[in-house]
N, C-alpha and C positions, 0 to 999 in steps of 0.2 A: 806354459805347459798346463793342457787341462784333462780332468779325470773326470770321467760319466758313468753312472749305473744306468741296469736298462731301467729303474723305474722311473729317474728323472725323466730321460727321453721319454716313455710313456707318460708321464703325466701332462706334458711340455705338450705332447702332440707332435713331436718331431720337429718343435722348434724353440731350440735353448739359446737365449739371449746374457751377454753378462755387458752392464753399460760402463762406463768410465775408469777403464783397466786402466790402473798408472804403471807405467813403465818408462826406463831412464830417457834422456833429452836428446839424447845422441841418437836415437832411432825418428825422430822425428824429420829427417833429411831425406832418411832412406823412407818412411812413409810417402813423402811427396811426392818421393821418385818413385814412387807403385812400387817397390823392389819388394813387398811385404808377398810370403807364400807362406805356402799351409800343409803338412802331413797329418795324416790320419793313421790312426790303429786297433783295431778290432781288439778284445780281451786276449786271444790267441795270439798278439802280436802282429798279423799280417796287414799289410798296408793298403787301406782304403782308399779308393777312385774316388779324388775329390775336384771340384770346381772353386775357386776363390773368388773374387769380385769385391769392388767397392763402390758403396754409391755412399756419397756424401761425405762424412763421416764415418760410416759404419764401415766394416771389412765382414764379408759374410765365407763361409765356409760350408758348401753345396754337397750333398752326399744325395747322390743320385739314386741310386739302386736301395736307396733307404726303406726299408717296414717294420709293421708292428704290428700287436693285438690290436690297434684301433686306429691305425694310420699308415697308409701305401702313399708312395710319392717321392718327395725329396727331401730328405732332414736338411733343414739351415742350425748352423752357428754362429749369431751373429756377435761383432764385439765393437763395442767404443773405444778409443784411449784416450788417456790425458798423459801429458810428457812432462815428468818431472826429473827434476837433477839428484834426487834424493831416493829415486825408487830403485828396488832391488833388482840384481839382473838375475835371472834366471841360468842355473848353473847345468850344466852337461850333465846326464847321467848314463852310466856305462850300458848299464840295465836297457837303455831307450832303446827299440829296435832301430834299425838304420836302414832306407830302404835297399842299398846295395848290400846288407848281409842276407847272403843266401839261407832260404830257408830251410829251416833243419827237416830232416827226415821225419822223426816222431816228434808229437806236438806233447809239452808236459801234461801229465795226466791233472797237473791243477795250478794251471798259471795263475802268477801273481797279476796280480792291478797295479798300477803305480799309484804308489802314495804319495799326494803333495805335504809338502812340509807344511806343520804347524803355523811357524812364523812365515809363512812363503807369504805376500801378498797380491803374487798374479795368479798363483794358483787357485782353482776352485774345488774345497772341497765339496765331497760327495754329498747328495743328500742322501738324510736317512729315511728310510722305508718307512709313511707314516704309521701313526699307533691307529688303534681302530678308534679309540676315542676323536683321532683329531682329521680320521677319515669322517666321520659324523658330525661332530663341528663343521665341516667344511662344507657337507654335502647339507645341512642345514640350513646354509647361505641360498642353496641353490632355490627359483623359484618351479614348483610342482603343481601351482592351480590357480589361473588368472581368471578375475570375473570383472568385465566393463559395463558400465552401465551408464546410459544415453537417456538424459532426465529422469532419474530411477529405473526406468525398463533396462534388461538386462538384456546386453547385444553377443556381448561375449563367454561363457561359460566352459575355459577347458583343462583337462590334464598335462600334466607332461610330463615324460620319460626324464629322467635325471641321467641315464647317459645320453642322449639326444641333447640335454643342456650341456652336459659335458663335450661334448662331440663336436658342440660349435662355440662351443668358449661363454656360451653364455650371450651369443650374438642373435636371439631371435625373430627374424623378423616373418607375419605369415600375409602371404599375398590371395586377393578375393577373398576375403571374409564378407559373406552375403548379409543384410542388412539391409532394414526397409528403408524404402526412397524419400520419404519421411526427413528422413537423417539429411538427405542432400541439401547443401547451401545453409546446414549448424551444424559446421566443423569445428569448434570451439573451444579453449581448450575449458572452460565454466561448463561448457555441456556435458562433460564429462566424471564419472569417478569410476577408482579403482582398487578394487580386492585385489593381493596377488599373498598367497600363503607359500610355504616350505610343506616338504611334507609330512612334519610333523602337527599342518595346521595351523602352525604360529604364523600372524601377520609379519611380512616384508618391508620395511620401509621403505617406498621410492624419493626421490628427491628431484626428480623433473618428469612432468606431465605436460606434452608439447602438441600442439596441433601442425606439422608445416607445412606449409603453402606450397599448391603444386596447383599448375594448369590440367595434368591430364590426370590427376587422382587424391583423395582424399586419404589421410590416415591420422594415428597419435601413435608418437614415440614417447618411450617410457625409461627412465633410466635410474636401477638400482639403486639404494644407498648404499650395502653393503657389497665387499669388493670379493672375488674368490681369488686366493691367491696364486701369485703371476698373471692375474686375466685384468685385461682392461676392465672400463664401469660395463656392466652387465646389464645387459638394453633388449627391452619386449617393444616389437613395431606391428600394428592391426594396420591391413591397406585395406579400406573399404571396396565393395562391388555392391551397388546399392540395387536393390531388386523390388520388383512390383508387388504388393500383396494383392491376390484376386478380390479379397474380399473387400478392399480397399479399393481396388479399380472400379467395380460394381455397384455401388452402392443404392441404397435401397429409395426410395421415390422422395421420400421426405429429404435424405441425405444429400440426392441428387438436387435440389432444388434450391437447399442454402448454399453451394458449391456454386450454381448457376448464379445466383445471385453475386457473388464475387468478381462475376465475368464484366467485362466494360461493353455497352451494346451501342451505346452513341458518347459521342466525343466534338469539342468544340475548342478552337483558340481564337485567342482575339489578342491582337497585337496594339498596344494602347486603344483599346477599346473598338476596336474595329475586327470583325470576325474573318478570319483569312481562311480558317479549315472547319467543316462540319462534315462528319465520317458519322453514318451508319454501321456497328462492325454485329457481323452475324456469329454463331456458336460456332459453327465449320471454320471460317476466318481463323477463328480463335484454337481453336481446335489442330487443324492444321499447322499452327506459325510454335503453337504449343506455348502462348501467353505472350509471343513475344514480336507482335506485327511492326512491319516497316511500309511508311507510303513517301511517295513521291511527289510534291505540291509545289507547282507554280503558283509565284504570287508575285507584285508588282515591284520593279528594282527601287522606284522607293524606300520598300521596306528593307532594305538590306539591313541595317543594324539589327544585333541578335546577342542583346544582351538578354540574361533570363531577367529580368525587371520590367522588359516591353512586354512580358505575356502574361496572360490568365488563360488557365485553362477549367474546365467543367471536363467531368466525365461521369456517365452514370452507367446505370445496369439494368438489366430490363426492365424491373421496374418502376425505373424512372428516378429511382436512389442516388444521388450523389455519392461517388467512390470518393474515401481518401487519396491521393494522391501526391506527388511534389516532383515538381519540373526544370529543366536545366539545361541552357544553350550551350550549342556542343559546335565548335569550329575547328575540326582536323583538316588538317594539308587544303586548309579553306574552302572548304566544305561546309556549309553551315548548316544545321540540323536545332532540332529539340526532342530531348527525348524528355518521356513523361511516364517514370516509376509509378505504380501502384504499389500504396504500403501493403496490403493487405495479400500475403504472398497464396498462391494456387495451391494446396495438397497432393497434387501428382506435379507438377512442374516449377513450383519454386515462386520465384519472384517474376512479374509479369509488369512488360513495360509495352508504350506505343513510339515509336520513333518517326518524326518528321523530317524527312530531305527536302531545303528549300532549292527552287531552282527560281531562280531572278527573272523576270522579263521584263525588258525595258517599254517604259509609259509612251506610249504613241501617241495619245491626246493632246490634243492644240491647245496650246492655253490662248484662254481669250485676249485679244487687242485692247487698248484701251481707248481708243480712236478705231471707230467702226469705217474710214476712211481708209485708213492707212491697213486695216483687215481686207481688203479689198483688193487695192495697190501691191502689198503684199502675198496676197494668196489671188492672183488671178483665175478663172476660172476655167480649169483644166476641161479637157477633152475627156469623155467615160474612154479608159482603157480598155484596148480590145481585149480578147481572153488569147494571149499569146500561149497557153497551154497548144502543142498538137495534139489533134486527134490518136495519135500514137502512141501517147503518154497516157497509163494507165496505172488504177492505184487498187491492187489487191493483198488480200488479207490470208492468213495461217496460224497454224495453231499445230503444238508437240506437246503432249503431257509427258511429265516427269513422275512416271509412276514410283519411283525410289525417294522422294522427294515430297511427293504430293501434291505439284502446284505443273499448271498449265503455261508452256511459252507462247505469246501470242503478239505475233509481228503485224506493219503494212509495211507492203514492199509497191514502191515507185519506180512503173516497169518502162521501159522502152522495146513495145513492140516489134519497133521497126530496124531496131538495129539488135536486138533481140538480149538487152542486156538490162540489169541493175542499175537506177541510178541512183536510188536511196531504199537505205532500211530501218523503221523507229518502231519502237517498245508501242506496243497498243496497250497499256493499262495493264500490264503483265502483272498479280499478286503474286509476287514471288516467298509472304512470310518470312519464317526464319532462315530464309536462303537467299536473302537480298543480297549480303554482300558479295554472294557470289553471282548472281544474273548481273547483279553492278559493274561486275569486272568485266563480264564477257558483251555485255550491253556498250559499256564504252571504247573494248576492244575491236571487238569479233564485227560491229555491225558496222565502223564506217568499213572496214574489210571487205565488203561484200560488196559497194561499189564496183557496175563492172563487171562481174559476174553475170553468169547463165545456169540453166537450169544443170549443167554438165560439171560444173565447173566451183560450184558452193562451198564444196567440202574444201577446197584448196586456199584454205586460212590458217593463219598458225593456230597451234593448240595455246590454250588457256590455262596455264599452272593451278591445277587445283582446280580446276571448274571446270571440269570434263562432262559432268551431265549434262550443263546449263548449255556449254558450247555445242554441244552435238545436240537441243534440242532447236536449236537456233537455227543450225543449218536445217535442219528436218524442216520446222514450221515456216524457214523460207523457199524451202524445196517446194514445200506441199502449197503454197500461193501463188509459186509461177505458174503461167496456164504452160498445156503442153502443144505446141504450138507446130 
């Protein structure tokens, strides 16, 4: 049996917890078997609509129709047990309303409360109505003014309502807090400190400053040291929305030119001293891929080994400056690549890398005989092949820009006039920047697909999960190559 004021309930929020009720051993059969139920009663005596349930351990006691000065919804009750052979049973009282006693006519002008006994140990007494002193003690715990600050500059600066802390227990978290872009890629939890006062001004001690790791957003949680009582630890969470400053985006001729100077304008590797890639990259390139370009390099199956120890790379800037740099062979689902970090990260874009896809092609060259005889014998002298190409067989070329995107699709398609069909389709040098891996998907999907195909008939490929632009500019710029015939 338990007794409630309405202030506990309002403080509680409509939700009164008591953990590890002991009660006797012999109810522990009947718990197993769910046989546990619950009545409710109003101060008036009359019998509350409730719902009971158990998850776990716990037994909750649901009051649906529940409200208050500061909470509409469903009051819960919830309780633990432990089952002892020693604990009190809980005695009958006459007084306790019963829900099959009819209710009386007039209601007393000042019903009692039921009082638990002193020595009762399942019963809960009431709590008492705090003093004002120990409402301000309490309300001193709460925090009333957070200031964060992002290598000394101050990101965060605010108030807060002390029933709104109250209101959520002390759970704050505030989502888009705007912040310059600056901040993106030092989310740290060293990059940070933190003011957080009462409103009396006195500093708050926190006791965890956290940065965690999220792929689609940046934030720091923050977690109280002091507790308010019945409230979990008491936790402030900033989710960043990182934003451009104009004045920052702009800058002025000198600014612009040491920025420029950061950019990588020629690029070189050499694979045990033999050079396999020389890239020219322009400001647009760069601009476009937004620091972060991908290219596609045939080189000889020879070289297949792709340890990062086979390469040196140079990269410089326009002015011919050597970029710091550091490089690393990269072999997914056998795929062999190198990408190549730039330390020196970009001010609107972060960290800025060049990524190499190797595609192998096998060494056609003859090696020499060692017996110019037997080079002879061996390699008799063939007939010049005719050009078994027909005249029928034609190789035109297309193009779709991806205005959302900013990079151009650019096909040849290997036509069959005569029979009026597709019989191949390849990438013509497509810069696709920071949207390679998606033209890579639909490149290796979408284009043997189009074998076959006519100018009627292109669009009837499956879709491309997630590479909806790339696919639809494929078919376009193989549209726009067929002649119309």
């Amino acid at each position: 049996r338990y007794s409630f004021t309405q202030e506990e309930w309002e403080q509680s929020s409509g939700g009164i917890k008591r953990f590890k009720q002991s009660i006797p051993k012999k109810f522990q059969e009947a718990w197993n078997a769910k046989e546990f139920m619950a009545k409710a009663y109003n101060k008036d005596g009359e019998e509350l609509t409730t719902e009971s349930t158990r998850r776990g351990i716990m037994f909750r006691i649901e009051f649906p129709n529940y409200s208050s000065g500061n909470f509409v919804g469903t009051g819960i009750f919830s309780l633990s047990f432990q089952f002892d052979e020693n604990a009190p049973v809980e005695k009958e009282e006459n007084e306790t309303p019963k829900p099959d006693t009819p209710k009386p006519d007039t209601k007393p002008e000042n019903p009692k409360e039921e009082t638990p006994k002193k020595d009762d140990k399942t019963s809960s007494s009431t709590i008492e109505k705090p003093t004002p002193s120990d409402t301000e003690a309490n309300d001193a715990l709460l925090p009333a003014h957070v200031e964060v600050y992002w290598h000394g500059e101050k990101v965060v600066d605010d108030n807060y309502n002390l029933d709104e802390v109250k209101k959520h227990r002390g759970q704050l978290i505030f989502k888009g807090i705007k912040v310059p872009a600056k901040m993106k890629g030092h989310n740290k939890r060293e990059d940070f400190t933190v003011v957080i006062k009462n409103s009396k001004g006195e500093d708050l001690p926190y006791t965890k400053l956290d940065t965690p790791y999220s792929k689609s957003h940046a934030r720091i949680h923050i977690e109280l040291k002091k507790r308010y009582p019945e409230w979990t630890p008491m936790r402030i969470d900033y989710v960043w929305s990182y934003e451009e400053d104009p004045t920052e985006t702009k800058p002025s001729t000198g600014d612009e030119s040491s920025v420029d100077d950061l950019l990588p304008s020629h690029a070189e590797v050499f694979w045990h001293g033999e050079k396999l890639v020389e890239k020219d990259i322009s400001k647009e390139q760069i601009q476009a891929a937004k620091g972060r370009l991908t290219y596609d390099v045939s080189i000889p199956g020879k070289k297949k080994r792709n340890f990062t120890s086979d390469y040196s790379v140079v990269v410089k800037n326009q002015k011919g400056k050597e970029l710091p740099q550091n490089h690393v062979a990269w072999n997914p689902d056998k795929k062999s690549s190198l990408i190549v970090n730039l330390k020196n990260p970009h001010p609107q874009w972060g960290k800025m890398n060049l990524t190499f896809i190797w595609k192998y092609e096998e060494d056609t060259e003859n090696t020499t005989p060692e017996d110019p005889k037997k080079e002879e014998e061996s390699n008799p002298v063939e007939k010049p092949k005719e050009d078994t190409e027909p005249s029928y067989i034609k190789t035109f070329y297309g193009e779709s820009k991806i205005v959302h995107y900013n990079y151009t699709v650019k096909v040849k398609v290997t036509w069959d006039s005569k029979a009026k069909k597709i019989l191949k389709v390849e990438d013509n040098d497509t810069f696709s920047g920071s949207n390679s891996v998606f033209w890579d998907n639909v490149r290796r999907s979408s284009m043997p697909a189009l074998t076959g195909k006519n100018r009627d008939t292109v669009d009837d490929i499956d879709a491309v999960a997630g590479c909806t632009f790339s696919r639809n500019a494929l078919v376009e710029a193989v549209r726009k190559a067929i002649p119309e015939e």
